[in-house]
C-alpha positions, 0 to 999 in steps of 0.5 A: 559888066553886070548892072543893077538897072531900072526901068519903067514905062506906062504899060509896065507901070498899069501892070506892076501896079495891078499884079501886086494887088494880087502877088505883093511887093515881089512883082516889082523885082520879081516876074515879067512886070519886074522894075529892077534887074540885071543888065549888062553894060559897058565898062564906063568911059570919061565923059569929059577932062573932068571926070574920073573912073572908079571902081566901086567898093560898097554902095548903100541900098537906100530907102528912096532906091526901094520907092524907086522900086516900087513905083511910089515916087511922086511923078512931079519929080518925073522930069528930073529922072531918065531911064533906064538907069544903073541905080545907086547913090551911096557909093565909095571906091577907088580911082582906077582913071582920072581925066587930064583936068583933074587936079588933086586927085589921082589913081588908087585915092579911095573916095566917097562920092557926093552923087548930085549932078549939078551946073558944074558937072553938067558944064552949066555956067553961069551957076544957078542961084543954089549952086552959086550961094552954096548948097548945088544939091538943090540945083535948078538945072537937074534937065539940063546940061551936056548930061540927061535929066538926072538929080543924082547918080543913079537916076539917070541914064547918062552915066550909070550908079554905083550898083555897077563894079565901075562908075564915072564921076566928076572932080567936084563930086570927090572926097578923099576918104580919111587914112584908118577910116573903115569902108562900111563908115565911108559908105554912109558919108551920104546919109550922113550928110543928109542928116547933119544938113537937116540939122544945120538947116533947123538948129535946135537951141539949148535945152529945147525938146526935140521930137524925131519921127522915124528911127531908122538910118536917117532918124538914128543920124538925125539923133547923132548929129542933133547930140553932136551940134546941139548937144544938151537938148532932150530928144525923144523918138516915135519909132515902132520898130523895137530894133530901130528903137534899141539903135536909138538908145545905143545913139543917145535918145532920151526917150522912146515915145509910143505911138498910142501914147504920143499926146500924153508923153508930149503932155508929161515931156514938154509940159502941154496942155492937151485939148479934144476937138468935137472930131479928130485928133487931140491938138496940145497947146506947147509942145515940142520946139522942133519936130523931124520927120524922117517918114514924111507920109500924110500921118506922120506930118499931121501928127508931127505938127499937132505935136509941135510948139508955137513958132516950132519948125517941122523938117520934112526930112522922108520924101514922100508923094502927096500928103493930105494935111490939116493946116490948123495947128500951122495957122494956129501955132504960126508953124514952120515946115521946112523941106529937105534935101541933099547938103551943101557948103556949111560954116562948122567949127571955124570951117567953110567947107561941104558937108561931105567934108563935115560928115567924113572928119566927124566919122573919123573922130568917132563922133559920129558912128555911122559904120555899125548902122551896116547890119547886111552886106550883099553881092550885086547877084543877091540883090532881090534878097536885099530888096526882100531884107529891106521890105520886113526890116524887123523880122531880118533886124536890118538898118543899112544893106549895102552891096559889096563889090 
């Protein structure tokens, strides 16, 4: 079967990095110093009883697919990664196989897939310490295991991602989709996931402001889910993108707050005063109680803090390399900067459940609508279209790509 794959190497890394100073972007999926390409592979077998086959519906291109891409990963995150790898996370499909240890699942079950690969589906027991107090997408154990180094399906080369018609994954990773829930909802459970965790993990109070950096699909869910869990905060948006914007006004933001006029917009919202440095950048003093970064770059982080309230928490929700930061404004306001990544188990409304679960039924409610973020649908073969798409999201008015299958 044919296979989105990745793979790289020290040569082809000096060579990619060279040639696009001279061609752009397009060497990294197109060329002879190309990343990303078509490969046939085997149809997948069971790793073991626990596992099931699926045959892949939709998968979501995501922006950490186009970093992969791109060789803009930072290498400390290297060890947890092996290649070559059949890419993508953001998958729902139907069991096609199930092995003889799984309980409560069984062939035709359509299902969204929690892609991290953990101490229970590497076969690691006793659980580390994250996987055993509940959130096992932060697992100590990404390079161990009876499966090669890998966070999550589709940066490892034990078994392949969803950029494939057929993938292998374990029960623990399974969740049925709800009856009448549309396909091009399922396939966001992850993203939504991600941003009803950031959310949980730094719970905004009434009536606080809340500044999100970045509207694109994580900053327009971050949005959703702030309005869902902590509804009557005023939430206010940085976003260059004037379709990203108008998304965000369609997801409830209060305001749109241009870049070149953040300082006096923090001033007139939230009621800081704003004081100028002998050199660099204004630093208010108040501000916005929570700030979620959704970029997570060098410029976005230094503004987001100077723009943050005493004893404010900043989510570091992109996943950025290394950033050069300015740690007045966090000595000086007593600042929080929180680290974000993957979901876990959560209390909600009574509930103890996993996110996955939280961001399904909130779907199926239409509390949360994840479905019309899908702006472009691709098959596999087109897939240096969708990555060209998803590097000028403006010019092609795009949020989420996804390949069909």
């Amino acid at each position: 079967m044919k296979a989105l794959q990745f793979s790289v190497n020290v040569p082809k890394f000096l060579a990619a990095k060279t040639l696009r100073m001279l061609f752009g972007n397009q060497v990294f999926y197109k060329g002879p110093a190309k990343t990303v390409r078509l490969a046939d592979i085997p149809e997948p077998v069971l790793p073991s009883p626990e596992w099931v086959k699926i045959k892949t519906l939709y998968c979501g291109f995501c922006g950490s697919d186009l970093n992969l891409i791109l060789l803009h990963d930072s290498p400390s995150a290297s060890p947890f990664t092996s290649f070559p790898c059949i890419m993508g996370h953001e998958m729902v499909g139907e069991i096609v196989e199930t092995g003889p240890s799984v309980a409560g699942f069984q062939k035709g079950d359509v299902v969204a897939v929690n892609p991290g690969l953990t101490c229970e589906t590497r076969g690691i027991n006793p659980l580390c310490r994250p996987c055993g107090e509940g959130r096992p997408g932060n697992c100590e154990n990404f390079a161990e295991g009876n499966l090669s180094p890998g966070m999550f399906l589709g940066i490892t080369r034990s078994v392949n991602g969803g950029f494939a018609p057929y993938f292998t994954a374990h029960r623990s990773q399974l969740y049925k989709v709800p009856d009448g829930l549309p396909l091009e909802s399922a396939v966001m459970t992850e993203p939504v996931a991600v941003a009803l965790q950031t959310v949980f993990d730094n719970m905004p109070a009434p009536e606080e402001k809340i500044l999100v950096i970045g509207g694109g699909v994580i900053g327009n869910l971050v949005i959703q889910s702030i309005k869902t869990l902590a509804p009557g905060c005023g939430i206010f948006l940085i976003e260059p993108s004037s379709f990203a914007a108008d998304m965000a006004r369609t997801a409830g933001v209060d305001g749109i707050i241009p870049a070149k006029e953040a300082f006096s917009r923090t001033a007139d919202i939230t009621g800081a005063r704003i004081y100028k440095p002998m050199l660099g950048m204004e630093i208010p003093m108040g501000g916005f109680e929570r700030v979620y970064d959704t970029v997570g770059i060098s410029a976005t982080l230094n503004v987001g803090m100077r723009l943050m309230a005493a004893m404010g928490t900043l989510s570091v929700v992109g996943i950025g390399g290394d950033a050069k930061l300015d740690l007045t404004p966090l000595w000086l306001k007593l600042q929080t900067i929180k680290g974000v990544y993957a979901y876990g188990y959560q209390t909600f409304n009574g509930q103890h459940q996993h996110v996955f679960e939280i961001a399904l039924d909130l779907m199926k409610k239409g509390v949360i609508t994840a479905g019309g973020l899908v702006t472009h649908t691709f098959a596999l073969a087109d897939y240096q279209k969708m990555i060209a798409v998803n590097l000028d999201k403006e010019k092609h008015r795009a949020m989420k790509t996804v390949v069909a299958f």
